[in-house]
Predicted model as a PDB file, atoms N, CA, C, CB and O in Angstrom, pLDDT in the B-factor column:
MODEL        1                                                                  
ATOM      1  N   UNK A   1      34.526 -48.823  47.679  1.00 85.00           N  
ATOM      2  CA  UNK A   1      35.622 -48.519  48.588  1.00 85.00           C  
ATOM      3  C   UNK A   1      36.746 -49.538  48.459  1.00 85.00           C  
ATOM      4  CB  UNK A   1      35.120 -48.472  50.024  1.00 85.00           C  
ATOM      5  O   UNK A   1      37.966 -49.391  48.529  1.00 85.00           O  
ATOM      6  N   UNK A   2      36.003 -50.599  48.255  1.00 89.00           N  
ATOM      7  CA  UNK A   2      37.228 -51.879  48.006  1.00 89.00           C  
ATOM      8  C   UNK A   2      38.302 -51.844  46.526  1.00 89.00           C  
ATOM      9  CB  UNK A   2      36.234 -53.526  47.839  1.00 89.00           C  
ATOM     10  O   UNK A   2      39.470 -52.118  46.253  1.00 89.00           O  
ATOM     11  N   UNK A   3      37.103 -51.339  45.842  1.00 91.00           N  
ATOM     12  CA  UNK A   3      38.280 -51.270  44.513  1.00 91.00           C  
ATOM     13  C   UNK A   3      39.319 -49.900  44.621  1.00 91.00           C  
ATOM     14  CB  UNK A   3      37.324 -51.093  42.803  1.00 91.00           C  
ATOM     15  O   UNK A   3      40.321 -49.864  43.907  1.00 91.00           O  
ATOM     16  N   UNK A   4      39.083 -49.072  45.321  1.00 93.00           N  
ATOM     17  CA  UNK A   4      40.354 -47.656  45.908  1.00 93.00           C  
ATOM     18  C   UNK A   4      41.273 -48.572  46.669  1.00 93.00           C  
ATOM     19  CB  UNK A   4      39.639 -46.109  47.267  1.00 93.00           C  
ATOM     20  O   UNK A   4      42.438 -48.711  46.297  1.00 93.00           O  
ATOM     21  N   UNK A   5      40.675 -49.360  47.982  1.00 92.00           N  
ATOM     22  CA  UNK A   5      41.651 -49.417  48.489  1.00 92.00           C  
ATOM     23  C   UNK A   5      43.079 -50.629  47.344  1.00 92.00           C  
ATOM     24  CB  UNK A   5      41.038 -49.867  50.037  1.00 92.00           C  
ATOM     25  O   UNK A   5      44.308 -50.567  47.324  1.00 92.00           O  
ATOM     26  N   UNK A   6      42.132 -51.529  46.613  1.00 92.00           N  
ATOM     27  CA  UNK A   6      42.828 -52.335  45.764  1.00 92.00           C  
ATOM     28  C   UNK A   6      43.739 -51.738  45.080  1.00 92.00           C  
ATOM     29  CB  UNK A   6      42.114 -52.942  44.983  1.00 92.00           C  
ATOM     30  O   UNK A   6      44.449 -52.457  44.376  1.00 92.00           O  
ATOM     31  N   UNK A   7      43.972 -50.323  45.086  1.00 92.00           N  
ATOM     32  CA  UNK A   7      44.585 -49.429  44.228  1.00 92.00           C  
ATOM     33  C   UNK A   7      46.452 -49.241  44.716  1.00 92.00           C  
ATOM     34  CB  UNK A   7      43.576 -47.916  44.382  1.00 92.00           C  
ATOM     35  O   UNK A   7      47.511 -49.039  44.121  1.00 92.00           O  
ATOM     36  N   UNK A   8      45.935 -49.484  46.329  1.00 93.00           N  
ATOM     37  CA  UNK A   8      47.016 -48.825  47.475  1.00 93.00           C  
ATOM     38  C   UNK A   8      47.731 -50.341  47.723  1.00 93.00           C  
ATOM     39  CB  UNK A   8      46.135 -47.953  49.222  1.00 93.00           C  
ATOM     40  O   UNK A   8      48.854 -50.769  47.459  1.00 93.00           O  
ATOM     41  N   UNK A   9      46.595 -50.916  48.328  1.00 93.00           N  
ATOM     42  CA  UNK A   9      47.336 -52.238  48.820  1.00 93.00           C  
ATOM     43  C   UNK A   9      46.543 -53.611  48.445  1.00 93.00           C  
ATOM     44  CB  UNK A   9      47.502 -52.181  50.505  1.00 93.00           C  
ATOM     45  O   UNK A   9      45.716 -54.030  49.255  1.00 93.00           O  
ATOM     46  N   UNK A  10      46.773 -54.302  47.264  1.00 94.00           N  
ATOM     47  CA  UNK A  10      46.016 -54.783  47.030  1.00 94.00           C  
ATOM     48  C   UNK A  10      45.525 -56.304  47.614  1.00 94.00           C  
ATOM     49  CB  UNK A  10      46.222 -54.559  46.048  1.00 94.00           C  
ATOM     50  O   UNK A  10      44.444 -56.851  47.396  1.00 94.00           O  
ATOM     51  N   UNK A  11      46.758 -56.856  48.493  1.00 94.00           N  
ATOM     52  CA  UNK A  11      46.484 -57.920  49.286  1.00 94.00           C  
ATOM     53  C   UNK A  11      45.725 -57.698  49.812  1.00 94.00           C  
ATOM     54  CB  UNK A  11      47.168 -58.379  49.958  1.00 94.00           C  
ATOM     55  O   UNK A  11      44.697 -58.213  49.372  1.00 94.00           O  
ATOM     56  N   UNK A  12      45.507 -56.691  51.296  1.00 95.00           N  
ATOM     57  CA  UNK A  12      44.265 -56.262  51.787  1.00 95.00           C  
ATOM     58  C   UNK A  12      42.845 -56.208  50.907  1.00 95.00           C  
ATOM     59  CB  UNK A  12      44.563 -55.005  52.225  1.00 95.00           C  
ATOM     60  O   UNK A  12      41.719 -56.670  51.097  1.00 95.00           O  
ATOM     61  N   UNK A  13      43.251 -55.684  50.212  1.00 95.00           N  
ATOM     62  CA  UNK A  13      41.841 -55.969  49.477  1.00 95.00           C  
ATOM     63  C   UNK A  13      41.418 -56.825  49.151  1.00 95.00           C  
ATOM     64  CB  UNK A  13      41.581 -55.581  48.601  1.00 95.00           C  
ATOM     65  O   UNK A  13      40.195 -56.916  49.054  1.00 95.00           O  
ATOM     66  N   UNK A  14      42.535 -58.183  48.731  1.00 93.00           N  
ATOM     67  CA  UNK A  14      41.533 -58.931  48.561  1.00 93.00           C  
ATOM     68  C   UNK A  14      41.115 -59.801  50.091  1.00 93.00           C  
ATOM     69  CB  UNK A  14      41.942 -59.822  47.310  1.00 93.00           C  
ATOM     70  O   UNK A  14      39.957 -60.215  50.137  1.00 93.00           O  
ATOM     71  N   UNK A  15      42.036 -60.086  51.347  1.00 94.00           N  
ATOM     72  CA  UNK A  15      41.962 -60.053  51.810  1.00 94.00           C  
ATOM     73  C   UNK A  15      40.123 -59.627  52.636  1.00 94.00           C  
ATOM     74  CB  UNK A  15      43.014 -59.803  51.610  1.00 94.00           C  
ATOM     75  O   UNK A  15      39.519 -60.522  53.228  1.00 94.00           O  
ATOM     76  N   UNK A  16      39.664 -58.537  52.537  1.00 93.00           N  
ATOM     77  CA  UNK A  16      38.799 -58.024  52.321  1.00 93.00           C  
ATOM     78  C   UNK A  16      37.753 -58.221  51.803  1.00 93.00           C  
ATOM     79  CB  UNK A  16      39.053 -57.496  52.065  1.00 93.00           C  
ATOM     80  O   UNK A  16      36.655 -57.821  52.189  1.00 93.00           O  
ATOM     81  N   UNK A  17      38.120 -59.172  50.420  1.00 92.00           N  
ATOM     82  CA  UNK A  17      37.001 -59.937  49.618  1.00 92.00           C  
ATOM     83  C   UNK A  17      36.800 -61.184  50.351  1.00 92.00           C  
ATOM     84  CB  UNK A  17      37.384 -60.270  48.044  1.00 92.00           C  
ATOM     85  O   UNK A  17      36.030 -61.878  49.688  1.00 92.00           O  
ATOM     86  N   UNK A  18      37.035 -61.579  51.071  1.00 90.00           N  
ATOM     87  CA  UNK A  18      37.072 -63.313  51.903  1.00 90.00           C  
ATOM     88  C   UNK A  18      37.851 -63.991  51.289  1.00 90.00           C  
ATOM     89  CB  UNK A  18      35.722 -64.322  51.936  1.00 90.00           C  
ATOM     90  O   UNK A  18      37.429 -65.142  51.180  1.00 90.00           O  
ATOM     91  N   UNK A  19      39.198 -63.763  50.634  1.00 91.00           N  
ATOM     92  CA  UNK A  19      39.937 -64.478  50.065  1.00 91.00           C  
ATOM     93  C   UNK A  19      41.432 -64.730  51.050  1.00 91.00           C  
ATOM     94  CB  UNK A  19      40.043 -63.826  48.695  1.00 91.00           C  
ATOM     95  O   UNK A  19      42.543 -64.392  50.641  1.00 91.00           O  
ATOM     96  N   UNK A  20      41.264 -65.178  51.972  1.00 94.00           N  
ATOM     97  CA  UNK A  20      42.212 -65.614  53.112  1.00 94.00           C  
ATOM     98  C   UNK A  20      43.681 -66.043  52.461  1.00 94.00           C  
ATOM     99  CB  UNK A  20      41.505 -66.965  53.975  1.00 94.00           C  
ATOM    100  O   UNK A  20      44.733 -65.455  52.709  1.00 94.00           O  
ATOM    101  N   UNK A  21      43.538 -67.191  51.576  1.00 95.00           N  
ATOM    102  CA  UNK A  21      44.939 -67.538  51.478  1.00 95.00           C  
ATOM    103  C   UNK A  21      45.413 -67.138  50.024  1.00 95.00           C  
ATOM    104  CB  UNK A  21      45.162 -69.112  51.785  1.00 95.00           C  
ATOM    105  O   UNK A  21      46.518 -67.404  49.550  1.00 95.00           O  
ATOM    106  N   UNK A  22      44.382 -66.446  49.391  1.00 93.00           N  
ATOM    107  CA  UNK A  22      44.968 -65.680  48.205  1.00 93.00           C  
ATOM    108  C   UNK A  22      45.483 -64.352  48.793  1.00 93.00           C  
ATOM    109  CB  UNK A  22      43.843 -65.406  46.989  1.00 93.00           C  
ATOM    110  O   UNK A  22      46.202 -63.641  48.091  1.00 93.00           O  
ATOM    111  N   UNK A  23      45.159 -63.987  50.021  1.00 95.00           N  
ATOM    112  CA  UNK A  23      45.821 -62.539  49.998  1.00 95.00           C  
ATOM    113  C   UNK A  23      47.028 -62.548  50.524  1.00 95.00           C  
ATOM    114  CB  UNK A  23      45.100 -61.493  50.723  1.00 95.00           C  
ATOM    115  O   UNK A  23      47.859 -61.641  50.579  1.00 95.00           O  
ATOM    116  N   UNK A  24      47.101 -64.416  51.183  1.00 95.00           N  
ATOM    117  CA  UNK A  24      48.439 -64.563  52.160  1.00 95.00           C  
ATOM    118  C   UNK A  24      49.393 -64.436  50.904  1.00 95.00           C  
ATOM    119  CB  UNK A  24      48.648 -66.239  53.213  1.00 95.00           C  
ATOM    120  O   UNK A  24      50.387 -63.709  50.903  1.00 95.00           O  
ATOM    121  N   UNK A  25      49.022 -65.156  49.916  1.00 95.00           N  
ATOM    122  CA  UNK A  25      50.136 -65.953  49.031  1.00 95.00           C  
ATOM    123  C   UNK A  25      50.624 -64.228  47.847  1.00 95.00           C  
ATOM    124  CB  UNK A  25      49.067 -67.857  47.822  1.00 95.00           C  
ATOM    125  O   UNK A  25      51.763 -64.011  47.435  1.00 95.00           O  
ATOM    126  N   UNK A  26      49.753 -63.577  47.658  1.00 94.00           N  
ATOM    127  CA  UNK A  26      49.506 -62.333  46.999  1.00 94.00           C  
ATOM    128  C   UNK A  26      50.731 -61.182  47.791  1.00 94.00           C  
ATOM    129  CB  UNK A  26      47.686 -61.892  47.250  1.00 94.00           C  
ATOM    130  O   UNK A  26      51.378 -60.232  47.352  1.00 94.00           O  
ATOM    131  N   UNK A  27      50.647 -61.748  48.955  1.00 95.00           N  
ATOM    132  CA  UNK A  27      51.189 -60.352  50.099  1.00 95.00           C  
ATOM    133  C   UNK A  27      52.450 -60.829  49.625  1.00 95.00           C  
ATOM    134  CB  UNK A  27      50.883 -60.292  52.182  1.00 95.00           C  
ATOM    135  O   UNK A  27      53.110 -59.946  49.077  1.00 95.00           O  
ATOM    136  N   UNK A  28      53.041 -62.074  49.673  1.00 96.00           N  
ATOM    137  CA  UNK A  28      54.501 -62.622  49.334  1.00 96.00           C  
ATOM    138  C   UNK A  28      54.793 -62.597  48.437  1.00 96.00           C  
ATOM    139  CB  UNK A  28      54.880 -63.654  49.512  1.00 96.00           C  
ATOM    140  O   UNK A  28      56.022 -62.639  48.378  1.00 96.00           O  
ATOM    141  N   UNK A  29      54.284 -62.537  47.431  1.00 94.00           N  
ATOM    142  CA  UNK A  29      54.862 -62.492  46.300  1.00 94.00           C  
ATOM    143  C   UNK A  29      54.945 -60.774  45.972  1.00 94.00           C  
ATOM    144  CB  UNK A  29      54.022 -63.450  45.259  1.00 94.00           C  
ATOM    145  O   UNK A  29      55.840 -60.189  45.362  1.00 94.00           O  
ATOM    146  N   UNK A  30      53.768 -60.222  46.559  1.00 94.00           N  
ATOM    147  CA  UNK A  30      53.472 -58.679  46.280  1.00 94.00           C  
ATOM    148  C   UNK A  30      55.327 -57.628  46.704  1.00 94.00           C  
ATOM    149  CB  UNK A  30      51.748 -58.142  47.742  1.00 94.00           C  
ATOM    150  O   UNK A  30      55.974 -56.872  45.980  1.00 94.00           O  
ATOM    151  N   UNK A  31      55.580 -58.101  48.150  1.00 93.00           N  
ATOM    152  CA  UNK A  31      56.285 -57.371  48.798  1.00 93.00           C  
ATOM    153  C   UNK A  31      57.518 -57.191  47.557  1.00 93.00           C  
ATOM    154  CB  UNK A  31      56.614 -58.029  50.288  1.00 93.00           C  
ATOM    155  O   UNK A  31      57.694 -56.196  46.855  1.00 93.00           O  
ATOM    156  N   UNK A  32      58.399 -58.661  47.537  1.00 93.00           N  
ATOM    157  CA  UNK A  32      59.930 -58.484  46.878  1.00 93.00           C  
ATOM    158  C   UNK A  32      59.310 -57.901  45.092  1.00 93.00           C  
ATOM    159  CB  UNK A  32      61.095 -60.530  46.885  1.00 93.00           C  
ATOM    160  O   UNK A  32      60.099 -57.133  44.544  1.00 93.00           O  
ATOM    161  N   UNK A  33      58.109 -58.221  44.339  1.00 92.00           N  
ATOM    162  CA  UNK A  33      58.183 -58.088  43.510  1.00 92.00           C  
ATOM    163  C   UNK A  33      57.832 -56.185  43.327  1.00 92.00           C  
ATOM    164  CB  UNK A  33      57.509 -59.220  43.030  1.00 92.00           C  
ATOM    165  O   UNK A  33      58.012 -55.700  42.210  1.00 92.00           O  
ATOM    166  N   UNK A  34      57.502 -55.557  44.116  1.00 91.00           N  
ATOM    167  CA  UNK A  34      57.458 -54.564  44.574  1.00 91.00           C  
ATOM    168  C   UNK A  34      58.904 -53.611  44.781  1.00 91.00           C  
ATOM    169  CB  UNK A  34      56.787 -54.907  45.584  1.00 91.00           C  
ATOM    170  O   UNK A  34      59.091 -52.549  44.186  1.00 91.00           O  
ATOM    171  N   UNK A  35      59.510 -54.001  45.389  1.00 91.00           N  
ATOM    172  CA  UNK A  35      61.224 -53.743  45.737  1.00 91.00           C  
ATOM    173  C   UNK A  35      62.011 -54.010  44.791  1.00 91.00           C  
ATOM    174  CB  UNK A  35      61.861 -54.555  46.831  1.00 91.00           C  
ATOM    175  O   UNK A  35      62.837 -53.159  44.462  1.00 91.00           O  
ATOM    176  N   UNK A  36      61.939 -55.423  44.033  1.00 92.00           N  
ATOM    177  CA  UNK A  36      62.840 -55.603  43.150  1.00 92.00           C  
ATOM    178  C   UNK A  36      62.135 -55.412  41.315  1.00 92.00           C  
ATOM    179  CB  UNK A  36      63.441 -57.134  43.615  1.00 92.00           C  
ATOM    180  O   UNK A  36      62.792 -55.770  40.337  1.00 92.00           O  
ATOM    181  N   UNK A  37      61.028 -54.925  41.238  1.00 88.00           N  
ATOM    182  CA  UNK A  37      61.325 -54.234  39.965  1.00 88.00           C  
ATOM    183  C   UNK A  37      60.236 -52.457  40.182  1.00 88.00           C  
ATOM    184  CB  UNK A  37      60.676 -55.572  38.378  1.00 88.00           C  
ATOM    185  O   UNK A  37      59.281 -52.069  39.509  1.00 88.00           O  
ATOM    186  N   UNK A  38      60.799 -51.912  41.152  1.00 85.00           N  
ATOM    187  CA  UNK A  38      60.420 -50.734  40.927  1.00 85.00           C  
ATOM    188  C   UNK A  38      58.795 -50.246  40.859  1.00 85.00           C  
ATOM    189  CB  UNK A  38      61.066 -50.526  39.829  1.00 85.00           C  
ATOM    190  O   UNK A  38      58.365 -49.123  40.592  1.00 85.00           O  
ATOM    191  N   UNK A  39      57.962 -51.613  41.229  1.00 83.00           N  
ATOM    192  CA  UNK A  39      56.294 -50.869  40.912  1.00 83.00           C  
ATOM    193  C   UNK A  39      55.804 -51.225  39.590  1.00 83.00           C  
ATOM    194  CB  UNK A  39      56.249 -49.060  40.888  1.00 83.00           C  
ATOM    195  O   UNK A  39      54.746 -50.804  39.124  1.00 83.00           O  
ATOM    196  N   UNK A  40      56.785 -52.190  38.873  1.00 89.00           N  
ATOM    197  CA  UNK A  40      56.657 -52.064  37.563  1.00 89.00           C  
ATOM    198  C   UNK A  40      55.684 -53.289  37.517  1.00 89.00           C  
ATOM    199  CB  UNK A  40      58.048 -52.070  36.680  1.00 89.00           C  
ATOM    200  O   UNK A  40      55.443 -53.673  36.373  1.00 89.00           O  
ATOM    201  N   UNK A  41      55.181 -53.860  38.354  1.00 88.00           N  
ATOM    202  CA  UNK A  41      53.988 -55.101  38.558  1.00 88.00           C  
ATOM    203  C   UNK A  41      53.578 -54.982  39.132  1.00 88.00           C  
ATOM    204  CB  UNK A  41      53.962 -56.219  38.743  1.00 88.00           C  
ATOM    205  O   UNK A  41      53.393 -55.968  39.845  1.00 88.00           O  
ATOM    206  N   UNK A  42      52.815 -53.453  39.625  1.00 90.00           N  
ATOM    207  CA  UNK A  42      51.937 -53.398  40.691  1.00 90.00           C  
ATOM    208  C   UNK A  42      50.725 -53.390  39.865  1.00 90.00           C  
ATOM    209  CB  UNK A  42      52.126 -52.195  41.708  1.00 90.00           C  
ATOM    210  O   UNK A  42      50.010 -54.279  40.326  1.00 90.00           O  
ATOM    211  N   UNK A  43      50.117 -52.805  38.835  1.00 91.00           N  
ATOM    212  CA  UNK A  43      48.934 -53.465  38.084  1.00 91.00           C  
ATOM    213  C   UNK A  43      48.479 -54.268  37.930  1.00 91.00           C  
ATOM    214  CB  UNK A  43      48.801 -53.499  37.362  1.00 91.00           C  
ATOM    215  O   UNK A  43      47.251 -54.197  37.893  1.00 91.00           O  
ATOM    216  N   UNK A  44      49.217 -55.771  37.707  1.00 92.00           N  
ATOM    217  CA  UNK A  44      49.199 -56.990  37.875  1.00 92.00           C  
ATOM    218  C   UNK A  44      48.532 -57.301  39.273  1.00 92.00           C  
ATOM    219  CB  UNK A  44      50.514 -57.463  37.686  1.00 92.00           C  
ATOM    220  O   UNK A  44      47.545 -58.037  39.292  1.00 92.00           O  
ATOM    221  N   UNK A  45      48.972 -56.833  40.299  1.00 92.00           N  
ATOM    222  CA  UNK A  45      48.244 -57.226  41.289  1.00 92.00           C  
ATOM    223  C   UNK A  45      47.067 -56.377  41.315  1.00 92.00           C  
ATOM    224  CB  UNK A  45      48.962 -57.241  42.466  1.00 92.00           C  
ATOM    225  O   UNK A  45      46.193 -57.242  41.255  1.00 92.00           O  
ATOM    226  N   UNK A  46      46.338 -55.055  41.373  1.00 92.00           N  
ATOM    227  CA  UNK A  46      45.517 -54.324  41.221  1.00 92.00           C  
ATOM    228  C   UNK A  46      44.642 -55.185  40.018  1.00 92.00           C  
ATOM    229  CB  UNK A  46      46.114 -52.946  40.999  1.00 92.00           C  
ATOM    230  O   UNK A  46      43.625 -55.589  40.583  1.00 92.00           O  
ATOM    231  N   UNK A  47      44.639 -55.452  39.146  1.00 94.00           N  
ATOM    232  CA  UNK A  47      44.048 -56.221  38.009  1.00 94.00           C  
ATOM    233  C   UNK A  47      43.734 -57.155  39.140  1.00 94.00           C  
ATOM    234  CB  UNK A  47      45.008 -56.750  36.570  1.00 94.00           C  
ATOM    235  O   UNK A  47      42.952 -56.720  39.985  1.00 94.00           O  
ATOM    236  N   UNK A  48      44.294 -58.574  39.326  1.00 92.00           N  
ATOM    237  CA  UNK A  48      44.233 -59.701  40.207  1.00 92.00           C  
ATOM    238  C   UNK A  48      43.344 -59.065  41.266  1.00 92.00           C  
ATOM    239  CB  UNK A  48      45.700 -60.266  40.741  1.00 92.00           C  
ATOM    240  O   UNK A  48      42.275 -59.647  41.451  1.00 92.00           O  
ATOM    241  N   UNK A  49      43.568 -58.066  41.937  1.00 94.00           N  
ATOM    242  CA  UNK A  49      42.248 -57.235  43.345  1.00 94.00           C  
ATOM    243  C   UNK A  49      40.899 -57.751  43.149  1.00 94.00           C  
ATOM    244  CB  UNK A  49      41.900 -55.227  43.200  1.00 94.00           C  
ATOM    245  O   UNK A  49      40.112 -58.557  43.646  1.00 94.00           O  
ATOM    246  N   UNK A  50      41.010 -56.787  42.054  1.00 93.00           N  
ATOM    247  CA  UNK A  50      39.716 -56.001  41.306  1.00 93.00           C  
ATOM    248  C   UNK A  50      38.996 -57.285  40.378  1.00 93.00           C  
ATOM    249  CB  UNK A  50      40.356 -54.474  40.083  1.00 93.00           C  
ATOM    250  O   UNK A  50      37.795 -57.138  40.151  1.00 93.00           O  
ATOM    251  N   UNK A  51      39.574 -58.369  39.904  1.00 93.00           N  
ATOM    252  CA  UNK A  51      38.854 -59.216  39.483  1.00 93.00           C  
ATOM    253  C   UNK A  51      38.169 -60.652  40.906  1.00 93.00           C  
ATOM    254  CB  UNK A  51      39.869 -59.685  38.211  1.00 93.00           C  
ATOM    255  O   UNK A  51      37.327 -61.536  40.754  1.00 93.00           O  
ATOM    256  N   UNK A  52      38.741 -60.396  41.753  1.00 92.00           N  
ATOM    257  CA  UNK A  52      38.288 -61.306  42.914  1.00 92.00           C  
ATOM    258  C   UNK A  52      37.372 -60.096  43.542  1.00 92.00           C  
ATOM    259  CB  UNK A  52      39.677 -62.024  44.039  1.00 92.00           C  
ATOM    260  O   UNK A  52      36.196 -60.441  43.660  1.00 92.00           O  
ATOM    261  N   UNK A  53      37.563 -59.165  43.839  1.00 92.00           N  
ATOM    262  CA  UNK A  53      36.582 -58.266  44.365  1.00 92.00           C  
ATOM    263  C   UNK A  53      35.385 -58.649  43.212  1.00 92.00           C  
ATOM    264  CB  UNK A  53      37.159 -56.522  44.439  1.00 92.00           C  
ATOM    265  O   UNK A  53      34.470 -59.424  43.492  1.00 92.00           O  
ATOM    266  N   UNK A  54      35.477 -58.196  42.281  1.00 93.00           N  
ATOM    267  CA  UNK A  54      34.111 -58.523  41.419  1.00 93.00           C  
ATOM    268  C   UNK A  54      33.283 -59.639  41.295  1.00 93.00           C  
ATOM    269  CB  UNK A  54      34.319 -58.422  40.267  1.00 93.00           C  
ATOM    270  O   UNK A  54      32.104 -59.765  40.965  1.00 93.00           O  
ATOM    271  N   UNK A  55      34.411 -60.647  41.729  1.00 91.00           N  
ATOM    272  CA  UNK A  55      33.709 -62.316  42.040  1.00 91.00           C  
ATOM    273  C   UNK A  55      32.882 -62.101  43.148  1.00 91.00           C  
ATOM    274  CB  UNK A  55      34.873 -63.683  42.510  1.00 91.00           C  
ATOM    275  O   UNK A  55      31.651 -62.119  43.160  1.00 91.00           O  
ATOM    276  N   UNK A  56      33.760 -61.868  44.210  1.00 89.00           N  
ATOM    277  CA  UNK A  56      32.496 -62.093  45.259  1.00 89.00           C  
ATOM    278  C   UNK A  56      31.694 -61.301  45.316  1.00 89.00           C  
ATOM    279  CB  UNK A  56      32.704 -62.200  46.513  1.00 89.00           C  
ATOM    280  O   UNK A  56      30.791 -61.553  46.114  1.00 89.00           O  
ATOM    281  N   UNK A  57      31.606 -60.122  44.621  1.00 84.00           N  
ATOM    282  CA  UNK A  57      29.895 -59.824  44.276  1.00 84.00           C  
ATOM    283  C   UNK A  57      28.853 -59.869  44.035  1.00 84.00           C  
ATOM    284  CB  UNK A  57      29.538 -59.601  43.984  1.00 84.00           C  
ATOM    285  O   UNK A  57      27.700 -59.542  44.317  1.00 84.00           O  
ATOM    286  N   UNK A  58      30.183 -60.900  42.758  1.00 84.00           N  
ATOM    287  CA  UNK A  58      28.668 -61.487  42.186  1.00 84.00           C  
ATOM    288  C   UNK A  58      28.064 -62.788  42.639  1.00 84.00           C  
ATOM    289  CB  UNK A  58      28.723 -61.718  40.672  1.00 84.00           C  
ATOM    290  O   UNK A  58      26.880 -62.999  42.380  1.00 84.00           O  
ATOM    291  N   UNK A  59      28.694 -63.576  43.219  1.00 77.00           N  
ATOM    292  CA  UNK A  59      28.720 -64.397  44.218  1.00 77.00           C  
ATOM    293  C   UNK A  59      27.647 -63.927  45.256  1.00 77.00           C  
ATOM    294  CB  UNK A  59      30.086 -64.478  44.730  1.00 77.00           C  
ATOM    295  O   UNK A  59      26.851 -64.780  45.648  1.00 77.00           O  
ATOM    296  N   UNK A  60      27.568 -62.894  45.646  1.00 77.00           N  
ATOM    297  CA  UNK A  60      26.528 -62.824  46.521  1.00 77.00           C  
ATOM    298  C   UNK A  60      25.502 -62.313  45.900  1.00 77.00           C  
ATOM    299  CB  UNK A  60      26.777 -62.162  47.623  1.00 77.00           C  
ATOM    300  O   UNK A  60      24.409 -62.296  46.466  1.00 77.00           O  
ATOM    301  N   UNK A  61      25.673 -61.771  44.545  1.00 79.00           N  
ATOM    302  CA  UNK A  61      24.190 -61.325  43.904  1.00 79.00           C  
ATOM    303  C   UNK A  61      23.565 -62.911  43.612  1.00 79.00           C  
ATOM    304  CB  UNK A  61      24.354 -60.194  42.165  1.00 79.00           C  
ATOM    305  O   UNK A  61      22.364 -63.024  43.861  1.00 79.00           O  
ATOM    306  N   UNK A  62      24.229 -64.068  43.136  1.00 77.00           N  
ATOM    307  CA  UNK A  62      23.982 -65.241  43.073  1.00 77.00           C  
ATOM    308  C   UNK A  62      22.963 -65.637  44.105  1.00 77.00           C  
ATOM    309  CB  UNK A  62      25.112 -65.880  43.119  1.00 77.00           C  
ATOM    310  O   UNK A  62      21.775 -65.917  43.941  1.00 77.00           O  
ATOM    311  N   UNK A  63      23.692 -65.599  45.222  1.00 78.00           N  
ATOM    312  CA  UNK A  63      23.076 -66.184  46.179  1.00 78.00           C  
ATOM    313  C   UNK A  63      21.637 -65.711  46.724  1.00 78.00           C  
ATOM    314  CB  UNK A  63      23.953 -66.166  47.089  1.00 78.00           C  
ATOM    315  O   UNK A  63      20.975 -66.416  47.485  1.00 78.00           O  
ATOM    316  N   UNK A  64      21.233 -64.494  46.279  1.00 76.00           N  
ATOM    317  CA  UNK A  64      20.014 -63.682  46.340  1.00 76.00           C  
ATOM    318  C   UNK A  64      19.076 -63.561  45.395  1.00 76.00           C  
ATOM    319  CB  UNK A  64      20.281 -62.582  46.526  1.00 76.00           C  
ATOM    320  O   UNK A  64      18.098 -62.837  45.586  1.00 76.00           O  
TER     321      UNK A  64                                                      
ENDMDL                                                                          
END                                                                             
């Protein structure tokens, strides 16, 4: 569910992953770079999601 929503909004997501001040710093940079080139670096952040989502997975498969 986390990697869909990483699709839409990907601060939240990571956000979501327990990544507090990566999603703060992600959301700011996310917004203007969003507006000022058209969507054309929204993968970049979706990539960036989806590889911290996968950390703390495995992070907790670790821990088990």
């Amino acid at each position: 569910m986390n990697y869909v929503l990483a699709l839409f909004l990907p601060p939240l997501s990571i956000l979501l992953a327990g990544r507090i001040f990566t999603s703060i710093i992600t959301f700011i940079i996310w917004v203007p770079a969003i507006i000022f080139s058209g969507g054309l670096t929204h993968p970049m952040f979706i990539l960036l999601a989806w590889i911290l989502i996968y950390q703390s997975h495995a992070d907790r498969r670790d821990r088990y």
